[in-house]
DSSP file (Angstrom, degrees, kcal/mol; ACC not computed):
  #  RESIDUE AA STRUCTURE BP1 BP2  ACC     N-H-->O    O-->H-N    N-H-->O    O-->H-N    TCO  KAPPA ALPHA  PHI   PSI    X-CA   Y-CA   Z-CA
    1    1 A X              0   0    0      0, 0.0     2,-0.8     0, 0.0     0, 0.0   0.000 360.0 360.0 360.0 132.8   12.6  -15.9   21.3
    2    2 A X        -     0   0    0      1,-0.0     2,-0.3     0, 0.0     0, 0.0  -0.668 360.0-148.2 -80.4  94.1   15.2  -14.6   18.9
    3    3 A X        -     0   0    0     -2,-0.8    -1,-0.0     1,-0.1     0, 0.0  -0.490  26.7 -98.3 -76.3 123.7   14.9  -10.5   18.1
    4    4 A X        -     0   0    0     -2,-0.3     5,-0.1     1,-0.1    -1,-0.1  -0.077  23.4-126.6   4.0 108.4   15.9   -9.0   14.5
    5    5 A X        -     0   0    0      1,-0.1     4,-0.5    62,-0.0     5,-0.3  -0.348  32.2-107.3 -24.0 151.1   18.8   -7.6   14.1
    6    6 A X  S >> S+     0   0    0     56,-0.5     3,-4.1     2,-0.2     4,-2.2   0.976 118.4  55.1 -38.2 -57.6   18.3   -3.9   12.6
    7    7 A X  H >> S+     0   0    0      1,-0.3     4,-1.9    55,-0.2     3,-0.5   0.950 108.8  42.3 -42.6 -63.7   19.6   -5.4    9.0
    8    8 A X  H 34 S+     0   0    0      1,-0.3    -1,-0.3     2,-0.2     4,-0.3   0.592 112.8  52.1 -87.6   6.5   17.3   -8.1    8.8
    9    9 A X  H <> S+     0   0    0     -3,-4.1     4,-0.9    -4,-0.5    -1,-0.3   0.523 118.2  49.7 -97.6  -7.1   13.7   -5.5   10.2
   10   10 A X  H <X S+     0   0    0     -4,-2.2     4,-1.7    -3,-0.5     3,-0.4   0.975 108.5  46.8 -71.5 -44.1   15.2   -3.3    7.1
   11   11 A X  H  < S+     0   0    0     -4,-1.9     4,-0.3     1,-0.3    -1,-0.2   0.537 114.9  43.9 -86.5 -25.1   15.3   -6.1    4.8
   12   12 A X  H  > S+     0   0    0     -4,-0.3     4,-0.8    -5,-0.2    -1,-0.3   0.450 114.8  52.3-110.0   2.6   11.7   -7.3    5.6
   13   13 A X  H  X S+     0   0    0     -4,-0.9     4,-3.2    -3,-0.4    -2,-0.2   0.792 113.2  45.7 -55.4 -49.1   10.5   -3.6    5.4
   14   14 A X  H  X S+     0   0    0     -4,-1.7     4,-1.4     2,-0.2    41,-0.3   0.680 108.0  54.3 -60.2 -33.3   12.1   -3.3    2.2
   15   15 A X  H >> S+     0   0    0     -4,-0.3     4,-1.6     2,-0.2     3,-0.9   0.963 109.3  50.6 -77.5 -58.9   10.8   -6.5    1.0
   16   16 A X  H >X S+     0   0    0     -4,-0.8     4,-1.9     1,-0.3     3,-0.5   0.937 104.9  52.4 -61.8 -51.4    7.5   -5.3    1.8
   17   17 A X  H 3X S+     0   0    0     -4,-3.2     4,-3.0     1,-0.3    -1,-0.3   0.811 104.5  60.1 -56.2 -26.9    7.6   -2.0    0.1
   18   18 A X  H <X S+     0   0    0     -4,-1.4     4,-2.5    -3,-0.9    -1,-0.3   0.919 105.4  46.0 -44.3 -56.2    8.8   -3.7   -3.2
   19   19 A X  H <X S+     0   0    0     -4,-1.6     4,-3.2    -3,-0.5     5,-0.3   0.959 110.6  55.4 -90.7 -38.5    5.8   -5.7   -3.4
   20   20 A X  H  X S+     0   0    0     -4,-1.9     4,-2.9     1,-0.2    -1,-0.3   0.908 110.9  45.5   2.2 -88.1    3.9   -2.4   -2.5
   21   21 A X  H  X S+     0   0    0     -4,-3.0     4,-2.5    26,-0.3    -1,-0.2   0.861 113.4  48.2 -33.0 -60.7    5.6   -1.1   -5.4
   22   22 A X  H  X S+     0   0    0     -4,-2.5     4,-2.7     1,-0.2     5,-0.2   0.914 109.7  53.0 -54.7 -37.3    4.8   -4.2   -7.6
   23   23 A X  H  X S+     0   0    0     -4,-3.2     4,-2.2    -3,-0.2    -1,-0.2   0.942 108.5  50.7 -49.4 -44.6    1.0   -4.3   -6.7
   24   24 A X  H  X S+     0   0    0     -4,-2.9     4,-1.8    -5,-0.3    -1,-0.2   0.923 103.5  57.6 -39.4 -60.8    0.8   -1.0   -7.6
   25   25 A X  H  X S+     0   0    0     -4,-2.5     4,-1.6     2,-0.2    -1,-0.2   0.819 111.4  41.7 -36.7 -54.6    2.4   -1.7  -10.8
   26   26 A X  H  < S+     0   0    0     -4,-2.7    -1,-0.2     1,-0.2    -2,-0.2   0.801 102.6  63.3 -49.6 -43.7   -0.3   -4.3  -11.7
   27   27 A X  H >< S+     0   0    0     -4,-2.2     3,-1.3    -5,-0.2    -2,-0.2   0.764  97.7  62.7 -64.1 -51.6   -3.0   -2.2  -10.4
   28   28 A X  H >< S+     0   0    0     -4,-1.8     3,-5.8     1,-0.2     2,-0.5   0.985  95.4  71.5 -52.1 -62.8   -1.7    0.5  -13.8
   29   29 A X  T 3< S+     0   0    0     -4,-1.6    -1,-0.2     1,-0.3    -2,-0.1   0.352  96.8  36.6-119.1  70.0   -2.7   -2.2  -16.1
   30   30 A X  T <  S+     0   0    0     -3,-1.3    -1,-0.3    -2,-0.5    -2,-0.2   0.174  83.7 111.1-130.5  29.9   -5.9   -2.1  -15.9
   31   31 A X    <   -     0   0    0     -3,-5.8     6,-0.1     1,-0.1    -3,-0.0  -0.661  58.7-149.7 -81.9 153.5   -6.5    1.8  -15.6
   32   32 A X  S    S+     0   0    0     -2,-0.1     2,-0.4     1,-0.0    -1,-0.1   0.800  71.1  98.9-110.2 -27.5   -8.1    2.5  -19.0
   33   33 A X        -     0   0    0      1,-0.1     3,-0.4     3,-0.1     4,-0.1  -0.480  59.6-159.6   0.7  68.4   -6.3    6.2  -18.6
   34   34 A X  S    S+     0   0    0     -2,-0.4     4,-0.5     1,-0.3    -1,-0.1   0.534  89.7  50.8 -95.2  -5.1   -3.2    6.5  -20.4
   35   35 A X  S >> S+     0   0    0      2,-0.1     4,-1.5     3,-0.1     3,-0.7   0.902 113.6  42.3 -77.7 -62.8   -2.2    9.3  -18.4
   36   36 A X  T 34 S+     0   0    0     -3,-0.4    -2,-0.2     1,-0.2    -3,-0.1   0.179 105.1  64.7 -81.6  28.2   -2.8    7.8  -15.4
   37   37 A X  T 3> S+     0   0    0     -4,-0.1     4,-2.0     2,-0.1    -1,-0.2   0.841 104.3  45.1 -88.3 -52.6   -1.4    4.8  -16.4
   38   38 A X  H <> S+     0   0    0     -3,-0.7     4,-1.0    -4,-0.5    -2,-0.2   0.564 111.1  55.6-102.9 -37.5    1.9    6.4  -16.8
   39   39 A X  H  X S+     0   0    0     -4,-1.5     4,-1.5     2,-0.2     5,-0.4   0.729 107.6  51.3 -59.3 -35.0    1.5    8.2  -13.2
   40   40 A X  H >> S+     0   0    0     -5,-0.3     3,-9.9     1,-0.2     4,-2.7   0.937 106.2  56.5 -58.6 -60.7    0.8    4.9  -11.6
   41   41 A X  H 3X S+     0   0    0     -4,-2.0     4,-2.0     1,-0.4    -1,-0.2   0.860 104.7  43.8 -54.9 -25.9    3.6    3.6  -12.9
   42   42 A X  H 3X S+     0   0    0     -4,-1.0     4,-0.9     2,-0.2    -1,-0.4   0.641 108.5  58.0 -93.4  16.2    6.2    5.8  -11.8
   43   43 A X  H <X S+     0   0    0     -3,-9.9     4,-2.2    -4,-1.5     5,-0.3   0.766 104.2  56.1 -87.5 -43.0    4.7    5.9   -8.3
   44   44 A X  H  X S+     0   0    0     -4,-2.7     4,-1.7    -5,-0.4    -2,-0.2   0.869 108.4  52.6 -43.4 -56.4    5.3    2.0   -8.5
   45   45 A X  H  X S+     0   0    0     -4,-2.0     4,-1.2     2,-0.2     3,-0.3   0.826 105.2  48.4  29.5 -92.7    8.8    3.0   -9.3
   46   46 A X  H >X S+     0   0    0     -4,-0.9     4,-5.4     1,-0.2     3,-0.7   0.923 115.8  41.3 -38.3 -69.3    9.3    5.1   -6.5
   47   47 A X  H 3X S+     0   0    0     -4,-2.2     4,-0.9     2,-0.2   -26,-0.3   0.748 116.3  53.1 -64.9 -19.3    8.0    2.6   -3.9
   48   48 A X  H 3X S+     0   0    0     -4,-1.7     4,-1.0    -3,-0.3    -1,-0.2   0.921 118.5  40.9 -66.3 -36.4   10.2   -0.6   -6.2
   49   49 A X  H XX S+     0   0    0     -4,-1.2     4,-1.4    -3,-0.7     3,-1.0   0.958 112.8  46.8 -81.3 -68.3   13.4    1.9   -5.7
   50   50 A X  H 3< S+     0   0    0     -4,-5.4     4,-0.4     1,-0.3    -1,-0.2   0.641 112.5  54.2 -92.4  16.8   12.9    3.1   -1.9
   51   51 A X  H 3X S+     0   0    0     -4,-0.9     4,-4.5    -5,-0.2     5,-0.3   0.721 109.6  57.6 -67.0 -38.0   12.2   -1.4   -1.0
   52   52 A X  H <X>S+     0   0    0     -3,-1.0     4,-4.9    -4,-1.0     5,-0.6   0.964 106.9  37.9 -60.6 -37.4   15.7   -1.4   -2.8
   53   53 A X  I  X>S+     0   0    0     -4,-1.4     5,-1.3     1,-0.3     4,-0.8   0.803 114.0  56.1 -72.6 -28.3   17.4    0.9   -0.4
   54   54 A X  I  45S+     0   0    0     -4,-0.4     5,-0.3    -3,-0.2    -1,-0.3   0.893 118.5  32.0 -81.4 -48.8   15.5   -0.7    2.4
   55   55 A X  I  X5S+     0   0    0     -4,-4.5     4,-0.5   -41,-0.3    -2,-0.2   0.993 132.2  25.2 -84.5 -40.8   17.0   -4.5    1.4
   56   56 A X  I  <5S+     0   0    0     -4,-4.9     4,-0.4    -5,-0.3    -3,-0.2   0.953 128.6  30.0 -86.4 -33.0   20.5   -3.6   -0.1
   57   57 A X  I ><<S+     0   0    0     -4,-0.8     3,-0.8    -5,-0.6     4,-0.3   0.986 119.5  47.0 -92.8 -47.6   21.9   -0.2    1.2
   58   58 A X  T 3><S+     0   0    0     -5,-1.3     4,-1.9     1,-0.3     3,-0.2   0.533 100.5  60.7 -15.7 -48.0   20.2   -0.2    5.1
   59   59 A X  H 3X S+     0   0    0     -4,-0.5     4,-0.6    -5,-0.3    -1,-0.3   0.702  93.4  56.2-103.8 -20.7   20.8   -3.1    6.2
   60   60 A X  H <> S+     0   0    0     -3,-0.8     4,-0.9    -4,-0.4     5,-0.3   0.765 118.4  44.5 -72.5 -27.8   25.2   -3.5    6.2
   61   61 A X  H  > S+     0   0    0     -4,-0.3     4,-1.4    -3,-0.2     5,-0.2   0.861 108.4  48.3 -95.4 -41.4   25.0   -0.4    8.4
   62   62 A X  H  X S+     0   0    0     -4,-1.9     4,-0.9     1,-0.2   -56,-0.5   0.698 115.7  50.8 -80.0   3.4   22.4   -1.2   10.6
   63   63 A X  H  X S+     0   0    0     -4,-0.6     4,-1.3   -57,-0.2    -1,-0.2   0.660 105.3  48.9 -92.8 -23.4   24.1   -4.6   11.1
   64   64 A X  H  X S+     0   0    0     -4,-0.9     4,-3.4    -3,-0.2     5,-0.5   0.871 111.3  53.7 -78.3 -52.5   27.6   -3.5   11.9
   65   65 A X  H  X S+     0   0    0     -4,-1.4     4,-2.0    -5,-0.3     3,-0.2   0.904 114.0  49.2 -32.0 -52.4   25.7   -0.8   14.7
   66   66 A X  H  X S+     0   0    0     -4,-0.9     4,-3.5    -5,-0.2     5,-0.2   0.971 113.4  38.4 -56.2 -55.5   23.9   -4.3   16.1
   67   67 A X  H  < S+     0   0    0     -4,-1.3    -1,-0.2     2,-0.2    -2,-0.2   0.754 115.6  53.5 -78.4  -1.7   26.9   -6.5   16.5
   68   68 A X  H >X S+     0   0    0     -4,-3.4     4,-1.7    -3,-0.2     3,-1.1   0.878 118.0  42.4 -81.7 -40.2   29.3   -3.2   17.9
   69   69 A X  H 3<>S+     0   0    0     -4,-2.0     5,-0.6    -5,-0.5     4,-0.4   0.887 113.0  51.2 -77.7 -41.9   26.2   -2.7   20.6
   70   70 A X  T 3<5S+     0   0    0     -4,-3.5    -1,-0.3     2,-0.2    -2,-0.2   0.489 109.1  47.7 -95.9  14.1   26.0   -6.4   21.2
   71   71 A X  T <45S+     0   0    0     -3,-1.1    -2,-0.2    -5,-0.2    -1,-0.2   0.637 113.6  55.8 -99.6  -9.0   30.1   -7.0   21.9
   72   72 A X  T  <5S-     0   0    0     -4,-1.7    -2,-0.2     2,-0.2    -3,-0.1   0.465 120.6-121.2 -84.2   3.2   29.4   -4.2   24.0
   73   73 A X  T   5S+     0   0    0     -4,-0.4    -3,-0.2     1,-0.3     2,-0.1  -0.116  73.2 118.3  51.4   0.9   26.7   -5.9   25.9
   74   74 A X      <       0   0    0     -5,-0.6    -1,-0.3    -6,-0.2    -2,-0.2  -0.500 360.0 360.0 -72.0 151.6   24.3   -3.7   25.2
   75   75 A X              0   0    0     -2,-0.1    -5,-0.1    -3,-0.1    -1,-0.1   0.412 360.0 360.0 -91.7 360.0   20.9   -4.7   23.1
């Protein structure tokens, strides 16, 4: 069985916390609140923003770390 690199458990963390984010997002509009309409949404935000960091910025670094550890024979 084939284990993850670091890049690619970042990239399906990330993924997940984006849709987090989007559910959330969905979830705002049916609050009848317009205050807490406006709260939701920028918590949706937050969690859309830190899935981004998870798929784009995370994952080139935790990929170079994998393949230096695996010429080195370590896992």
């Amino acid at each position: 069985m084939r284990t993850l690199a670091g890049g690619d458990r970042s990239t399906l963390l990330g993924v997940f916390w984006m849709g987090v984010g989007f559910a959330i997002a969905a979830l705002s509009e049916v609050l009848p609140d317009p205050d807490a309409r406006r709260t939701t949404i920028w918590l949706a935000l937050a969690f859309i923003v830190l899935g981004g960091i998870f798929v784009y910025l995370i994952p080139p670094f935790l990929t170079l770390r994998w393949c230096r550890a695996q010429r080195a024979g370590r896992r």
